[in-house]
C-alpha positions as CSV (number, residue, x, y, z in Angstrom):
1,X,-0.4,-11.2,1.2
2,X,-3.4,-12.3,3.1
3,X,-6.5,-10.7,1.4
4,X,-8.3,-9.2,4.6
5,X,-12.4,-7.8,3.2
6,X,-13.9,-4.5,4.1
7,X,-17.0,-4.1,3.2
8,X,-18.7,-1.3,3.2
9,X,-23.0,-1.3,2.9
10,X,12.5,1.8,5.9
11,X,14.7,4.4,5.4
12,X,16.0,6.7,8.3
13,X,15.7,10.2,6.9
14,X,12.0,10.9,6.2
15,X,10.3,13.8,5.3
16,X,7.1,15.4,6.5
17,X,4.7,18.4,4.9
18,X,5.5,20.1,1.4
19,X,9.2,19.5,1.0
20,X,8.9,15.2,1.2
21,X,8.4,15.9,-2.2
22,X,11.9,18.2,-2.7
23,X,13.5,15.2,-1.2
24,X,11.3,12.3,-3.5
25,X,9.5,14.0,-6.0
26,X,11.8,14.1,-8.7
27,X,11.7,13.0,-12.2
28,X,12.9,10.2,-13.7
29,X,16.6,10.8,-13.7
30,X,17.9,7.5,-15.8
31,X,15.0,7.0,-18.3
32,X,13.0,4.0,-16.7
33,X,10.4,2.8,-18.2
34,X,11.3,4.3,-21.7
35,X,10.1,2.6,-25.0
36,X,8.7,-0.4,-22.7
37,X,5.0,0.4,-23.8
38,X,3.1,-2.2,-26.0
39,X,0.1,-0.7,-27.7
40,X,-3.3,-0.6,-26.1
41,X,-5.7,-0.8,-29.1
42,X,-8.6,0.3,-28.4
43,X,-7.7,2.6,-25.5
44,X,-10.0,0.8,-23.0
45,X,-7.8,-0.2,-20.5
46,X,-5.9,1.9,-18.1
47,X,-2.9,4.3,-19.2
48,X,0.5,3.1,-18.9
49,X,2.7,5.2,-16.5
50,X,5.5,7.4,-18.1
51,X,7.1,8.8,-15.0
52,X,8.1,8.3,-11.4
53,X,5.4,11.2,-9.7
54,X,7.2,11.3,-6.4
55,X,9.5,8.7,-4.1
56,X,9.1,8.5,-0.5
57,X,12.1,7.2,1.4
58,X,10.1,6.5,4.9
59,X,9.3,3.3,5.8
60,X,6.7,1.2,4.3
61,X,5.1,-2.4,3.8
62,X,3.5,-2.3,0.5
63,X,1.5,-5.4,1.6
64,X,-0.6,-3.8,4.6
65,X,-1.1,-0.8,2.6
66,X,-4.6,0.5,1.7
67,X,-5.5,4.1,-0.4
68,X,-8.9,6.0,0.6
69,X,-9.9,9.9,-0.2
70,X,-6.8,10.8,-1.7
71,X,-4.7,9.5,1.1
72,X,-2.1,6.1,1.4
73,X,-1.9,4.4,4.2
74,X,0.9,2.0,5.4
75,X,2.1,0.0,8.3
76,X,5.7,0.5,9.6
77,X,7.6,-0.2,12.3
78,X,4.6,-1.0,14.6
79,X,2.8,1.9,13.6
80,X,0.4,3.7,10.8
81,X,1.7,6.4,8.3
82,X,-0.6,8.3,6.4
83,X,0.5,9.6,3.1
84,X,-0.7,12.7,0.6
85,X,-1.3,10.4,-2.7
86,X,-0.9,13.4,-4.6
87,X,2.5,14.1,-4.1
88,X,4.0,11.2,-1.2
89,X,4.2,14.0,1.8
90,X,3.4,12.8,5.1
91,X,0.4,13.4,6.5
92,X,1.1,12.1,10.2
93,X,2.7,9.3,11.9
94,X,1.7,7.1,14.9
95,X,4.8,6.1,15.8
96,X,5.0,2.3,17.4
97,X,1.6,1.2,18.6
98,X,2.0,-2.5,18.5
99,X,0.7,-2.9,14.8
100,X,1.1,-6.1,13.2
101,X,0.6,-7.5,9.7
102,X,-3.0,-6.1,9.1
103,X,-4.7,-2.4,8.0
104,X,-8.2,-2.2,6.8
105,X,-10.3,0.8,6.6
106,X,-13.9,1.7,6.8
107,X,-15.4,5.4,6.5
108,X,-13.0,7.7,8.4
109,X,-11.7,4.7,10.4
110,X,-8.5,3.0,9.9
111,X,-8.7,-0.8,11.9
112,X,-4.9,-2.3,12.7
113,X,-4.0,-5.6,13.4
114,X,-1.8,-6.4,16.9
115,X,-1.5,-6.0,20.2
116,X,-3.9,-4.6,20.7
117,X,-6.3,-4.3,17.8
118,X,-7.1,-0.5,17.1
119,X,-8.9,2.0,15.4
120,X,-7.5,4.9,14.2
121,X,-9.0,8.1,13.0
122,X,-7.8,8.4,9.8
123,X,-8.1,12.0,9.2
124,X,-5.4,12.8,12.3
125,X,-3.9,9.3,13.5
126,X,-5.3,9.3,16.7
127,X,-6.2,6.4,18.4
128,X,-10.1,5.9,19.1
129,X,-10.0,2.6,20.5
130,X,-8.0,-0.2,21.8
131,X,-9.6,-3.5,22.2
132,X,-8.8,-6.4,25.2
133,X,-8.0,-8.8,22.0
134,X,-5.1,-9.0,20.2
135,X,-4.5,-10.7,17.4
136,X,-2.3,-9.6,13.9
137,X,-5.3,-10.8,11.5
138,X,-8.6,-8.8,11.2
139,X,-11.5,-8.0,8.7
140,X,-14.2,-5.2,9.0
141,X,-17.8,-5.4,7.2
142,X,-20.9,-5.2,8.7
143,X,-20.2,-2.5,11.2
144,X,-17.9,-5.0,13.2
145,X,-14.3,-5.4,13.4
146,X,-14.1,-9.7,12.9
147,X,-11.0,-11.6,14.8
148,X,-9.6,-14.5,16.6
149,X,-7.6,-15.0,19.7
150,X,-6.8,-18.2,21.6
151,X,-9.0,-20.4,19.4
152,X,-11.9,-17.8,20.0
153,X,-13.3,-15.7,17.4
154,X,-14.6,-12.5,18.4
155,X,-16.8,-9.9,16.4
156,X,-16.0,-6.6,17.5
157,X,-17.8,-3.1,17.3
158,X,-16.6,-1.3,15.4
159,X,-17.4,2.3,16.9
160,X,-15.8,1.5,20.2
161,X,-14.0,-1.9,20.1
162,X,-16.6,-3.7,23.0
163,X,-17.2,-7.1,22.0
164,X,-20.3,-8.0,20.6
165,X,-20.2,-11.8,20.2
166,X,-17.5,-14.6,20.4
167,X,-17.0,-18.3,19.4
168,X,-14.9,-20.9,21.3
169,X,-16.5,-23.9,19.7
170,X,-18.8,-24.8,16.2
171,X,-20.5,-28.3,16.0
172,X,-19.8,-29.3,12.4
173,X,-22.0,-31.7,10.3
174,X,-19.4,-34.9,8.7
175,X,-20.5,-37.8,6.9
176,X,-20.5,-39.8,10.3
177,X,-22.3,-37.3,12.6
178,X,-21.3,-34.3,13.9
179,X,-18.0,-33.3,15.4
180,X,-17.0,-30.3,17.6
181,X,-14.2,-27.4,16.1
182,X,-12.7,-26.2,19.2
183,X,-9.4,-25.0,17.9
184,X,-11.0,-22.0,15.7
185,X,-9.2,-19.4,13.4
186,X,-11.0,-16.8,12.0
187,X,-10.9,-16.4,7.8
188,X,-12.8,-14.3,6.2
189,X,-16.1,-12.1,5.8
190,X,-18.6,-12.1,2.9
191,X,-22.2,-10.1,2.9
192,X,-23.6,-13.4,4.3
193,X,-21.2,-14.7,6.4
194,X,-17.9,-14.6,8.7
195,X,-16.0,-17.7,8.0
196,X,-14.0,-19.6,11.2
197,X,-12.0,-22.9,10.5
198,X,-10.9,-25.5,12.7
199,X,-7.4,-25.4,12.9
200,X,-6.5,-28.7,14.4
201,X,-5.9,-31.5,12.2
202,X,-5.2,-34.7,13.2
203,X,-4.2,-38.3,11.0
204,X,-7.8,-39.8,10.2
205,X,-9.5,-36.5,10.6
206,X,-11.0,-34.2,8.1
207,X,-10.4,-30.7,8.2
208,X,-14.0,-28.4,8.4
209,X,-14.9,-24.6,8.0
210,X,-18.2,-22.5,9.3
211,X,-19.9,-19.6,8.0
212,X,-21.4,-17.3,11.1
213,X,-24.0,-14.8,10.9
214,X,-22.3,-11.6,11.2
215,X,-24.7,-9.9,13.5
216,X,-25.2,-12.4,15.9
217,X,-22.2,-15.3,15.7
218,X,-24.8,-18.3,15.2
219,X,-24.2,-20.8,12.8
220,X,-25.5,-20.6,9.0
221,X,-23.0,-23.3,7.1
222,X,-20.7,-25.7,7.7
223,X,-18.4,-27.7,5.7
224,X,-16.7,-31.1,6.2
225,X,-13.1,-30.6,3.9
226,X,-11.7,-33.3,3.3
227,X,-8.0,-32.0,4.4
228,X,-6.8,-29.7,6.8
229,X,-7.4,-25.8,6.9
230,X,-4.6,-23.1,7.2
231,X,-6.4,-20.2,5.7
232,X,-9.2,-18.9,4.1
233,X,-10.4,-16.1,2.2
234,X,-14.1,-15.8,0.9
235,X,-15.6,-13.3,-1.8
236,X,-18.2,-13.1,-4.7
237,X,-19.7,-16.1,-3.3
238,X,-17.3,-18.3,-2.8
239,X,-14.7,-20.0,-0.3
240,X,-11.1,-20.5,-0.9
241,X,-8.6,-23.0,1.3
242,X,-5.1,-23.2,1.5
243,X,-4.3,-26.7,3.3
244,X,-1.1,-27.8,5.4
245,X,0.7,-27.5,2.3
246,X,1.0,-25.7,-1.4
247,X,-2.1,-26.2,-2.7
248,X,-5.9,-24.8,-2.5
249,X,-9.7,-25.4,-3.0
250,X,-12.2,-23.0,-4.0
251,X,-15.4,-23.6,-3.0
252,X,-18.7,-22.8,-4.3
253,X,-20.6,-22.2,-1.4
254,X,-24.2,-22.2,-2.8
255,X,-23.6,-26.2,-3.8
256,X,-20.9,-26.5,-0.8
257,X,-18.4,-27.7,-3.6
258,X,-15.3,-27.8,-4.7
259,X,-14.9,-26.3,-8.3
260,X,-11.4,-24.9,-8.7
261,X,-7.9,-26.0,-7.1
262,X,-4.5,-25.3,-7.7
263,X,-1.3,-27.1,-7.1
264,X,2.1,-25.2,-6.1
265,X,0.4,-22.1,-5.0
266,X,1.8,-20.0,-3.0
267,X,-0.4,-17.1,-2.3
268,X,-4.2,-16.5,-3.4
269,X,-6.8,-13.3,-3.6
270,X,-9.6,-12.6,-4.3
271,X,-10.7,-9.1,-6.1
272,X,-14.2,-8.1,-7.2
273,X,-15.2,-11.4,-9.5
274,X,-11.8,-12.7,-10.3
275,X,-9.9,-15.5,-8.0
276,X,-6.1,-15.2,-8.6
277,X,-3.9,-17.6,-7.3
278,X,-0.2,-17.3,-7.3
279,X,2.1,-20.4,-7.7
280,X,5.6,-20.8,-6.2
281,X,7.6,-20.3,-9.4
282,X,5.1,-16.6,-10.2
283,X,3.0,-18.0,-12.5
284,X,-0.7,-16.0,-12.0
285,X,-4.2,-18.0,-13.1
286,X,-7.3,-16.1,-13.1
287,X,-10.6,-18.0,-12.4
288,X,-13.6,-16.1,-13.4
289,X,-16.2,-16.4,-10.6
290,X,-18.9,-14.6,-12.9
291,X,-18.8,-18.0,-14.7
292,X,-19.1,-21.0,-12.3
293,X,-15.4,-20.0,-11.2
294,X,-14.2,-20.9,-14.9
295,X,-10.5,-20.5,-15.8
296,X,-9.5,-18.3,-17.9
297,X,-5.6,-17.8,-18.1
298,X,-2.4,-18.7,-17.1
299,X,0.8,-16.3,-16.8
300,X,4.2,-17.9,-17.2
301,X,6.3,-17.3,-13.5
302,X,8.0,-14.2,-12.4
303,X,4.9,-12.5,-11.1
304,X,3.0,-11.0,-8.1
305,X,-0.2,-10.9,-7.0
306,X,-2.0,-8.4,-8.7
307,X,-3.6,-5.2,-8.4
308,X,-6.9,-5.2,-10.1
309,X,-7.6,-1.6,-11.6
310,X,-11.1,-1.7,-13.4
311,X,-10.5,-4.5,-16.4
312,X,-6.7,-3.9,-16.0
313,X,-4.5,-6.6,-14.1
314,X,-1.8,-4.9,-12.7
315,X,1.7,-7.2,-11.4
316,X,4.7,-6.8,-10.8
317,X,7.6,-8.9,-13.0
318,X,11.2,-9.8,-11.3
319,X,12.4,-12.4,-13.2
320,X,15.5,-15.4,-12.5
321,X,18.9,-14.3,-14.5
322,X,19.6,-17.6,-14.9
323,X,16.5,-17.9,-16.9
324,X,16.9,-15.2,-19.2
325,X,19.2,-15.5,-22.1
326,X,18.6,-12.4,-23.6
327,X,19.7,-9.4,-22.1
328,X,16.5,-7.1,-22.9
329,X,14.2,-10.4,-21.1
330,X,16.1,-9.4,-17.7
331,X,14.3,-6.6,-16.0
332,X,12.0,-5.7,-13.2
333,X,8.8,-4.7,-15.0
334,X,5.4,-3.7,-14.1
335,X,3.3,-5.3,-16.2
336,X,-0.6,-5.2,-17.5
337,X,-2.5,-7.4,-18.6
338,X,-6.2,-7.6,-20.0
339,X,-8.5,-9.0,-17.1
340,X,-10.2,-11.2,-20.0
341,X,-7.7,-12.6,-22.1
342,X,-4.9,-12.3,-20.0
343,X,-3.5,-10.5,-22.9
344,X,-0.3,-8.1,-22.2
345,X,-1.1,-4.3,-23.1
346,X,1.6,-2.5,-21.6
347,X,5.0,-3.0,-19.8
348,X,6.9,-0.4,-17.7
349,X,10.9,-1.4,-17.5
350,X,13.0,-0.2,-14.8
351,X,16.9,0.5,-15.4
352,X,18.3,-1.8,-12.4
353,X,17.3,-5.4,-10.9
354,X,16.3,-5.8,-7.5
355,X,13.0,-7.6,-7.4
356,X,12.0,-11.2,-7.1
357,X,8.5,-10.8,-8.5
358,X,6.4,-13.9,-5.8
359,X,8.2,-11.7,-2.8
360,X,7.1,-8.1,-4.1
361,X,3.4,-6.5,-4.1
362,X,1.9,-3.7,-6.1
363,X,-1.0,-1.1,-5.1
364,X,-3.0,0.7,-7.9
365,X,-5.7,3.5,-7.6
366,X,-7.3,5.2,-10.7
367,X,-4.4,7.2,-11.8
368,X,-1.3,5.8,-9.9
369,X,0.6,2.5,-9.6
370,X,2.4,1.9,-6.4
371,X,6.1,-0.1,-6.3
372,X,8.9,-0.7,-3.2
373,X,12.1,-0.6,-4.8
374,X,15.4,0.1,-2.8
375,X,13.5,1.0,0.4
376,X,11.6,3.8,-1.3
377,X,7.7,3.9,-2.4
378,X,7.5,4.6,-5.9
379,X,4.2,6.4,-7.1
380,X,4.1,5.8,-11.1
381,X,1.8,8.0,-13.3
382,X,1.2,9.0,-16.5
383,X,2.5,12.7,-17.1
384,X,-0.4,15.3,-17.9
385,X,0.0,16.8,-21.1
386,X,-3.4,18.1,-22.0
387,X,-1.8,21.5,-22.2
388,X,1.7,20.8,-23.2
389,X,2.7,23.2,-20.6
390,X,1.2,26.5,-22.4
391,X,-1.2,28.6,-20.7
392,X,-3.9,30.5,-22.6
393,X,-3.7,34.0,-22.5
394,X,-5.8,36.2,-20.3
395,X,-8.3,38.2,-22.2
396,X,-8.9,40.1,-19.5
397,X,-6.2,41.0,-17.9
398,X,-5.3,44.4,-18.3
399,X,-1.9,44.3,-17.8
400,X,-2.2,43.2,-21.9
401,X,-3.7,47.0,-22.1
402,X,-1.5,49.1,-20.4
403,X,1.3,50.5,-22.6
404,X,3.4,51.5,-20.2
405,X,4.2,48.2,-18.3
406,X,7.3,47.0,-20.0
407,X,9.1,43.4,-19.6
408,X,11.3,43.6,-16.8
409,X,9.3,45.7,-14.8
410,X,7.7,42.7,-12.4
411,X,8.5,43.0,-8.7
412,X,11.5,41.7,-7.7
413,X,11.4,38.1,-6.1
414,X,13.4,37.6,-2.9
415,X,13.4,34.0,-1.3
416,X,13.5,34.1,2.4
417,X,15.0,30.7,4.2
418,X,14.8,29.5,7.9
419,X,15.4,26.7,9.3
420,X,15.0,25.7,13.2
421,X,16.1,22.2,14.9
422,X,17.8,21.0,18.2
423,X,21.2,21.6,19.3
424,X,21.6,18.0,20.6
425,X,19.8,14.7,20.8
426,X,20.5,11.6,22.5
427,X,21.5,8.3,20.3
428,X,18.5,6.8,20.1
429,X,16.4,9.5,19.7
430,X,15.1,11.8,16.8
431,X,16.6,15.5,15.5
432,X,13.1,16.9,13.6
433,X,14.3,20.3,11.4
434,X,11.9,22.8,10.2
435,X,12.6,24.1,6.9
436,X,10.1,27.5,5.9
437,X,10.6,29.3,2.8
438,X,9.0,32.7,2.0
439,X,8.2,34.2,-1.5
440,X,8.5,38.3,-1.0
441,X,7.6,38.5,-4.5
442,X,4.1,38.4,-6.8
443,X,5.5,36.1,-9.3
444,X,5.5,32.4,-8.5
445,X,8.8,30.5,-8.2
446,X,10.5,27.5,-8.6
447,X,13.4,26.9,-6.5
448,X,16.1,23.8,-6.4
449,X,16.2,22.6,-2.6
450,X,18.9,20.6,-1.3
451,X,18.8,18.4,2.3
452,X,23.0,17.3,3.2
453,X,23.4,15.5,6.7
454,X,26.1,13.2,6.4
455,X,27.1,12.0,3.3
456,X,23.3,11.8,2.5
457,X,22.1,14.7,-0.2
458,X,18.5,14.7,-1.3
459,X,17.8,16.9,-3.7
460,X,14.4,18.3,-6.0
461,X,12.3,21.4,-6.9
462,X,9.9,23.5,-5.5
463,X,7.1,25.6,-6.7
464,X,6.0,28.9,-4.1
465,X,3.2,30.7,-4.6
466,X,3.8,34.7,-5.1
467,X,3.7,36.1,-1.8
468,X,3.6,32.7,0.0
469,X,5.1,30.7,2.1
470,X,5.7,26.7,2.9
471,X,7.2,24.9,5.4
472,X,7.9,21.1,6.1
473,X,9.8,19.0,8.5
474,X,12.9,16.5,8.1
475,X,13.6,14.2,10.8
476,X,16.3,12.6,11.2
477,X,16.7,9.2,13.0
478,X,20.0,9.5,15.6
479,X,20.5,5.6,15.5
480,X,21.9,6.1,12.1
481,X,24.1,8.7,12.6
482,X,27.9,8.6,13.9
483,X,28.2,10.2,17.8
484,X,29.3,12.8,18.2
485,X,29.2,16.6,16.0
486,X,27.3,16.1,12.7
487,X,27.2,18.9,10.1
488,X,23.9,19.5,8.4
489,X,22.7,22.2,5.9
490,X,20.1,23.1,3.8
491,X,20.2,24.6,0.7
492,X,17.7,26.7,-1.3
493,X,18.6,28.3,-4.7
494,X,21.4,30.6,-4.1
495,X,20.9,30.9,-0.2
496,X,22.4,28.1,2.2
497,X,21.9,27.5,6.2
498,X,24.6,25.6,7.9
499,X,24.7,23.7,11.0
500,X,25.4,21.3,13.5
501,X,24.0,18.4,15.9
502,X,25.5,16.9,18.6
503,X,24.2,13.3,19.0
504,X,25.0,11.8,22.3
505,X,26.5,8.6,22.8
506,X,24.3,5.3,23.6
């Protein structure tokens, strides 16, 4: 998980529209995450989840994924999905663009790693840009989009992708003279500089990083490491280096000094004022870089990166079996800790075992804590129970003063279903079905829906409005399904619509 800066002065059958969350938002069906919780005691620190909110079976990479107005954003199959946080439907879909490894967003921009580098509107998905570099690796602050290509680094604009400076070469100061970085990758980008290392590295020869000026690509800082570079992130002042092997330096770049390193790392971040660095077994140190980058606590392995929610350290726990003797030790967790002590405040457990934790990666906003487990994105949140499910009554209703309405005497509720799709597809194309249901009545409703293709059954429950209606959109992919006739049906509460797809041979 390369930490990219913004700053700012899967699975075949998906769903789109309201009924992704018939076929993933459904409750906790096998008690996960029951009785895991240990006690938070003075409240200050964020909730622990009691409930899965919704599942979304799409495809997704939790570690190019980034959340902004109420909206989750993910790379997948060389595209961009957009998400509704609220309850995992899908917004839109790009399809295959060519996008690679990195998402950032800015405003109502969306920038994507690949070839090329894009920006994406991220209200509708549409494409505003495509640059003439490409390159997997990006970062976006000071109204540019930074990158590197062919051992140049480029700073792009960021309202139409033109390029507004680029670097093929930086003249570094070393302790006998100068020496020329021709061989450049691009890093990182702070609020005072965009950081470019030479990555060549050759017996005898030191390895050496720059900081640029972000407006005009000149040369601020240089430094003459003493080992080779092969990545760097930069934040809250400071510089941090992975070398050619599993180890890293963290710079203090007022003093140009090294004041931190770790040994067996195998991934770093930083977030806001903390530096976390992740070693090969999951064992997670936090460096405070509020206090001359002081160290403040070690995890023991089994973690991920975190998530960093306000003082709340957020990971993800999959342990070794082998390690744990006792049975109630060996679980996939997601685990908080506090960001000062390192102290654990709450745990939630998950029935089965699939993670490894250094291999999985965890999003957080202020009310929801994102997980992949079994191709699915997993949105955890703590169930509202201000109201306990009781609605005050209406003091002014008068249906409370009329004598004559009796129970029973409502409008009837009739559920109309409807459901339109193709006839045929070919193999390696897609069969999109849309499902609309209409509520005749006044009275809301909550209906049980049920998607079968296959031997594939998704089902959940539904909530339309009195005299309402909703409609959504499955697709289903025709690679994964057998040539030839393939029933399908959809079922809503008591009514049922059959049929079948033809899907052509390859």
């Amino acid at each position: 998980m390369n930490r990219r800066t913004v700053l700012s002065a899967g699975a075949t059958l998906s769903t789109t529209g309201v009924l992704a969350s018939v076929g993933s938002v459904l409750a906790d069906e096998h008690g996960e995450g029951d009785e895991d919780s240990v006690e938070d005691g003075d409240g200050s620190h964020r909730e622990r989840p009691t409930e899965i909110a919704w599942r979304y079976d799409g495809a997704h990479d939790l570690g190019s994924t980034v959340i902004a107005d109420d909206r989750i954003y993910t790379l997948a199959q060389g595209g961009v999905t957009a998400l509704d946080a609220e309850d995992g439907s899908s917004e839109w879909k790009t399809g295959d663009i060519g996008a690679e490894r990195t998402l950032s967003i800015d405003g109502d921009a969306l920038y994507v790693g690949g070839d090329p580098i894009q920006a994406i509107d991220a209200e509708t998905g549409e494409v505003r840009w495509e640059s003439e570099i490409d390159s997997p690796e990006l970062a976006v602050g000071h109204g540019m989009v930074y990158t590197a290509s062919e051992h140049a680094v480029y700073a792009l604009d960021a309202e139409d992708g033109s390029i507004r400076w680029e670097r093929e070469r930086v003249e570094v100061e070393t302790d006998d003279g100068t020496e020329t970085a021709e061989e450049l990758q691009f890093g990182d980008v702070s609020d005072d500089a965009v950081y470019v290392f030479d990555s060549s590295y050759a017996p005898g020869r030191a390895g050496m990083f720059a900081g640029l000026d972000p407006e005009t690509g000149e040369t601020v800082v240089t430094v003459d490491h003493d080992e080779s570079v092969t990545q760097l992130i930069a934040g809250s002042g400071y510089v941090a280096l992975f070398p050619g092997y599993d180890a890293t330096s963290l710079y203090d770049m007022d003093t140009r000094e090294v004041v931190a390193s770790t040994s067996r790392t195998l991934d770093h971040t930083i977030v806001d004022e903390t530096y976390f660095a992740l070693g090969r077994d999951g064992t997670l140190s936090a460096f405070d870089l509020s206090e001359s980058a002081e160290h403040v606590w070690t995890l023991d392995q089994y973690h991920s990166l975190p998530a960093l929610e306000d003082e709340t350290v957020l990971t993800v726990y999959g342990p070794d079996s082998a390690d744990m003797p006792n049975d109630e030790d060996d679980e996939d967790r997601v685990i908080a800790y506090d960001l000062e002590t390192g102290e654990e405040r709450w745990r939630y457990a998950f029935d089965e075992r699939e993670w490894v934790g250094t291999e999985e990666s965890i999003v957080a906003d202020e009310n929801t804590v994102y997980v992949s487990r079994e191709g699915e994105l997993l949105a955890l949140r703590t169930e509202d129970e201000s109201d306990d499910g009781k609605e005050d009554p209406d003091e002014d209703d008068p249906a409370d003063d009329d004598p004559e309405e009796e129970p029973g005497d409502e409008e009837p509720t009739s559920i109309d279903l409807s459901v339109t799709g193709p006839d045929s597809i070919a193999h390696e194309e897609s069969a999109d079905f849309t499902v609309t249901l209409c509520n005749d009545g006044a009275e809301s409703v909550e209906l049980d829906v049920t998607l079968e293709v296959e031997d594939r059954t998704r089902s959940g429950t539904v909530e339309i409005a009195g005299e309402d209606c909703i409609s959504s959109t499955f697709t289903v992919a025709g690679s994964d399904l057998p040539t030839g006739d393939v029933e399908w049906a959809i079922v809503a509460g008591e009514q049922r619509v059959d049929g079948m797809l033809t899907v052509e041979g390859c």
